[in-house]
C-alpha atoms as one frame of an Amber mdcrd trajectory, in Angstrom:
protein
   7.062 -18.203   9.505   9.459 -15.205   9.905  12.121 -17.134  10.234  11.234
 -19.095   7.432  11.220 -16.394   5.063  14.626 -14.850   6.670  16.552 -17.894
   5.698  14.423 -18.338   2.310  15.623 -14.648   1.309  19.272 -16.067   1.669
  19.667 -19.090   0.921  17.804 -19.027  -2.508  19.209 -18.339  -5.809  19.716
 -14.390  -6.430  18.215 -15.341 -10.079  15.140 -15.706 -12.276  14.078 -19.563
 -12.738  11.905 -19.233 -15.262  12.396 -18.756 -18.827  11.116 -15.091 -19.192
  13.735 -14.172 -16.438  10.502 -12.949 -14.335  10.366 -15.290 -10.908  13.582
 -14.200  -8.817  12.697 -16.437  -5.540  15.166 -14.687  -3.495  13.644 -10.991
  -3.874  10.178 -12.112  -4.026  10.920 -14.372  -0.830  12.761 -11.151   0.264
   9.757  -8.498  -0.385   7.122 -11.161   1.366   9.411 -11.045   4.615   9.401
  -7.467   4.768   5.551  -7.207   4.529   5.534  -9.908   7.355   7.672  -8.158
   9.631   5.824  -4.966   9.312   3.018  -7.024  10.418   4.447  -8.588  13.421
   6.015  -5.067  14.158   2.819  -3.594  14.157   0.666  -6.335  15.857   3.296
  -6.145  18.921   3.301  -2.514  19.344  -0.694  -2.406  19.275  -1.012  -5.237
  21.833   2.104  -3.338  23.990   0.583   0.443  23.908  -2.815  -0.882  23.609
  -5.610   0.975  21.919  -6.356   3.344  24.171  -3.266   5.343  23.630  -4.623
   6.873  20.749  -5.893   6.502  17.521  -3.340   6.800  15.397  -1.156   3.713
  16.736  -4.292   1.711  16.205  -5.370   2.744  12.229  -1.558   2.951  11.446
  -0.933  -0.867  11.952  -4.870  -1.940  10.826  -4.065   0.039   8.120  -0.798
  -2.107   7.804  -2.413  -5.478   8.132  -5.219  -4.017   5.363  -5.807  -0.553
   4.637  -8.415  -1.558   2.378 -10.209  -3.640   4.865  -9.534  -0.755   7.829
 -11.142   1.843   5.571 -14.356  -0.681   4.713 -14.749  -0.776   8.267 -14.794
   2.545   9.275 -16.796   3.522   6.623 -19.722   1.261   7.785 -18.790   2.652
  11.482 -19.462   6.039  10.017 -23.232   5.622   9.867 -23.557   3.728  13.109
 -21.521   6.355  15.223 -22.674   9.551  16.712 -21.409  12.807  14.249 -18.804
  13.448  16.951 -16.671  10.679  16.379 -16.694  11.381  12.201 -13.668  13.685
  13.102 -12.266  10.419  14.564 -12.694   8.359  11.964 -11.436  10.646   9.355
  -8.281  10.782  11.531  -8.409   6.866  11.556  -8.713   6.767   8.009  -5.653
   9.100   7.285  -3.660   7.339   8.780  -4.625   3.812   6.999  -3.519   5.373
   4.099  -0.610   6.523   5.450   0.791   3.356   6.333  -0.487   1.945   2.661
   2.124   4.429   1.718   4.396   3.717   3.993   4.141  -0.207   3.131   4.865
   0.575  -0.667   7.717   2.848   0.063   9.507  -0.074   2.190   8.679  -2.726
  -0.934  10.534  -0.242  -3.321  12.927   0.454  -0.670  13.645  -3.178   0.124
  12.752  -4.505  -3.485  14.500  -2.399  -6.195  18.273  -2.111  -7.188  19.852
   0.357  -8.315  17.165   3.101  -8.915  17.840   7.077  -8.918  16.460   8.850
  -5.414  13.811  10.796  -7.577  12.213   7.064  -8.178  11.095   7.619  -4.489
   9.180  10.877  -5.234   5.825   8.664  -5.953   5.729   7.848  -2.230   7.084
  10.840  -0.495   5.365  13.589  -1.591   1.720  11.566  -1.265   3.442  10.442
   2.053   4.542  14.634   3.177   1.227  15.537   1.628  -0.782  12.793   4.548
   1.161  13.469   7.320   0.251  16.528   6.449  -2.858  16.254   7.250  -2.998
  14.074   9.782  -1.074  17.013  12.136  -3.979  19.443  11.348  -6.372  17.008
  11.766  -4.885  15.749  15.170  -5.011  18.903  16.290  -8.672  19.331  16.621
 -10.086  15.623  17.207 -10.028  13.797  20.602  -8.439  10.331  21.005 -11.697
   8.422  20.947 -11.012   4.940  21.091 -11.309   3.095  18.140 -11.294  -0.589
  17.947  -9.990  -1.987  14.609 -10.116  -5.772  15.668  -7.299  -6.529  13.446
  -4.042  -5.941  15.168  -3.367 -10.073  15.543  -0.482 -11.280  13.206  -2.239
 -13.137   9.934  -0.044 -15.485   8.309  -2.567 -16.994   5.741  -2.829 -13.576
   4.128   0.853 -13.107   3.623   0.968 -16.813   1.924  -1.972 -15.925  -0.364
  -0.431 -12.543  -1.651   2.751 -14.823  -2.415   0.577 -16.932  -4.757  -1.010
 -13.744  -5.778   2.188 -12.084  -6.924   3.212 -14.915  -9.305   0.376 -14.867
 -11.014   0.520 -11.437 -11.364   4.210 -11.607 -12.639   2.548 -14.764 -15.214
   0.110 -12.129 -16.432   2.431  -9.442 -16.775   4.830 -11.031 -19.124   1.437
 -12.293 -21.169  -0.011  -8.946 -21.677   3.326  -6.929 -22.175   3.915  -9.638
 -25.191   0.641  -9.185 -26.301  -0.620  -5.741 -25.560   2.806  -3.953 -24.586
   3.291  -1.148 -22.181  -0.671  -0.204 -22.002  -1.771  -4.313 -21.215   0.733
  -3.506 -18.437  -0.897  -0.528 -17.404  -4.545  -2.106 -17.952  -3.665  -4.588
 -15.234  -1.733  -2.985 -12.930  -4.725  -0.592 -12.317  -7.145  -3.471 -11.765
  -5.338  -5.540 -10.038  -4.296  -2.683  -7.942  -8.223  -1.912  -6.688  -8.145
  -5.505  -4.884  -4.463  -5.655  -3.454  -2.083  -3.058  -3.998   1.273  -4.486
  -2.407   0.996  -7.470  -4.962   1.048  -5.390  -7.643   3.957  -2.712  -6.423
   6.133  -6.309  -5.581   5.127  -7.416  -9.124   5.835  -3.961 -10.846   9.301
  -3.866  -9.022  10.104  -7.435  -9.735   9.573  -6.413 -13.285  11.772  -3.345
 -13.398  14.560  -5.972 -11.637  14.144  -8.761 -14.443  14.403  -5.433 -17.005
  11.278  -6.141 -18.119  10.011  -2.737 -17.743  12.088   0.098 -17.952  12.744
   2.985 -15.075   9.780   5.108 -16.413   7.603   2.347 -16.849   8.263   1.367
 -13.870   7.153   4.830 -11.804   3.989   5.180 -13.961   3.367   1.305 -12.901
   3.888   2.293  -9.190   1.767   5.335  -9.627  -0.822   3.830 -11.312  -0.906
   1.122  -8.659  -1.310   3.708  -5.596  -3.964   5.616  -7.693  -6.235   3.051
  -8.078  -6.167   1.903  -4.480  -7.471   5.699  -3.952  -9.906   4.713  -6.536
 -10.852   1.447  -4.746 -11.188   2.962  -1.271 -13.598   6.005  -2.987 -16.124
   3.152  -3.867 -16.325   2.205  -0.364 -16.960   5.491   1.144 -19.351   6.486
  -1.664 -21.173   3.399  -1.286 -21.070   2.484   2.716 -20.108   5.801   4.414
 -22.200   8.816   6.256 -22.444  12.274   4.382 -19.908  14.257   6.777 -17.234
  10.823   6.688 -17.820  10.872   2.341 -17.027  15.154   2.865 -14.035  14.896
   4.721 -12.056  11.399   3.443 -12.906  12.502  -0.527 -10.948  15.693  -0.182
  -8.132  14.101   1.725  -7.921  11.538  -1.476  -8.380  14.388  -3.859  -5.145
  15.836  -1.749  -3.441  13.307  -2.223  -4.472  12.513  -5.829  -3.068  16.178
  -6.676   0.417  15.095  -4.674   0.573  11.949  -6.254   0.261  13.358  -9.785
   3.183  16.210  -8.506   5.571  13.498  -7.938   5.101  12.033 -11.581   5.541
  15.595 -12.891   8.907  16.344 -10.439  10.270  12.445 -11.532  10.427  14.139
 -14.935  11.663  16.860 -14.287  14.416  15.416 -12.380  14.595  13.020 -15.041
């Protein structure tokens, strides 16, 4: 399947096919090979160091395959598990959400030409901010084992978010006609709560086709990371203990305040 998409990414035309110059098969085919190989990257390297050598490797590439998901689980986990394994989890869950960020900041990397560096902002400071606190937070908790069950390579999922992401793109152009900038901004943030790397590939895919401008395009990105925050609050609200709900709200609420820094500093710079 990696292979697959390697030659795809190549050999297919470097422009739109479609009359609203939105489907560009060569960087979508492009972005969908770099989320795969992140995935086989991390699968190996779990199954190589093996869980045991800490909790970080494990969340980091669970959180790769689905942060979402990863969070969910130790969420439920969090009410099972004896109170001195919350400090644990929370570390888990840090660093889920650090490689979310991590993910995105590789799509815009990867995905986007010709963008100024302060564009990046939006993921590094959120990024600084969680490494942050995982450090502190590593500090003081012991490397409990953790077992994420999700470390095998899924290729299903990667050919789902490629459907995914087209009909995102479909429903962008329809509500930008329609609706303009804030239809735009209406789905992105929905969409966003149920699978955020579709909607950063089809925000960037629309900055590309010059459907969306460069400021557009940052609040689109930001909005897309913020409501994956939002998203993951439900599920520890809803399905975690009282000290796991203490301790992962204020990391998000740390991260909320860094994420909303960057959009200030992309102005400025700007």
């Amino acid at each position: 399947m990696l292979f697959v998409l390697g030659v795809l990414s190549v050999i297919l035309p470097n422009k739109a096919i479609d009359p609203w110059s939105l489907l560009n098969l060569q960087n979508i085919s492009l972005l969908i090979f770099s989320l795969f190989l992140i995935q086989i990257i991390g699968s190996v390297l779990v199954s190589f160091l093996g869980l045991k050598n800490g909790v970080i490797v494990s969340s980091f590439f669970a959180g790769i395959i689905s942060s979402t998901a990863t969070v969910l689980s130790l969420a439920k986990d969090s009410l099972k598990d004896k109170p001195k394994y919350q400090q644990t989890e929370y570390l888990a869950f840090l660093t889920a959400l650090l490689a979310m960020l991590l993910e995105g900041f590789v799509l815009l990397i990867v995905g986007a030409s010709k963008i100024p560096l302060s564009v990046y902002l939006i993921f590094v400071i959120p990024i600084l901010s969680n490494i942050i606190l995982i450090y502190f937070e590593s500090k003081k908790t012991s490397q409990a084992k953790i077992d994420m069950k999700m470390s095998e390579i899924k290729i299903l999922p990667i050919i789902k978010l490629s459907v995914f992401v087209i009909f995102i793109l479909i429903f962008f152009k329809v509500l930008k006609n329609n609706f303009g900038s804030q239809g735009l901004l209406f789905l992105t943030f929905f969409v966003s709560l149920l699978e955020v790397h579709g909607s950063l590939i089809a925000s960037i895919q629309q900055f590309n086709s010059k459907a969306v401008d460069l400021n557009l395009l940052v609040l689109l990105l930001g909005v897309s990371i913020f409501a994956s925050l939002i998203s993951k609050v439900i599920f520890i609200i809803l399905m975690g203990s009282s000290s796991f709900k203490k301790l992962s709200l204020k990391a998000i609420t740390i991260l909320s305040v860094s994420l909303i820094l960057s959009w200030f500093l992309f102005g400025y710079f700007n």
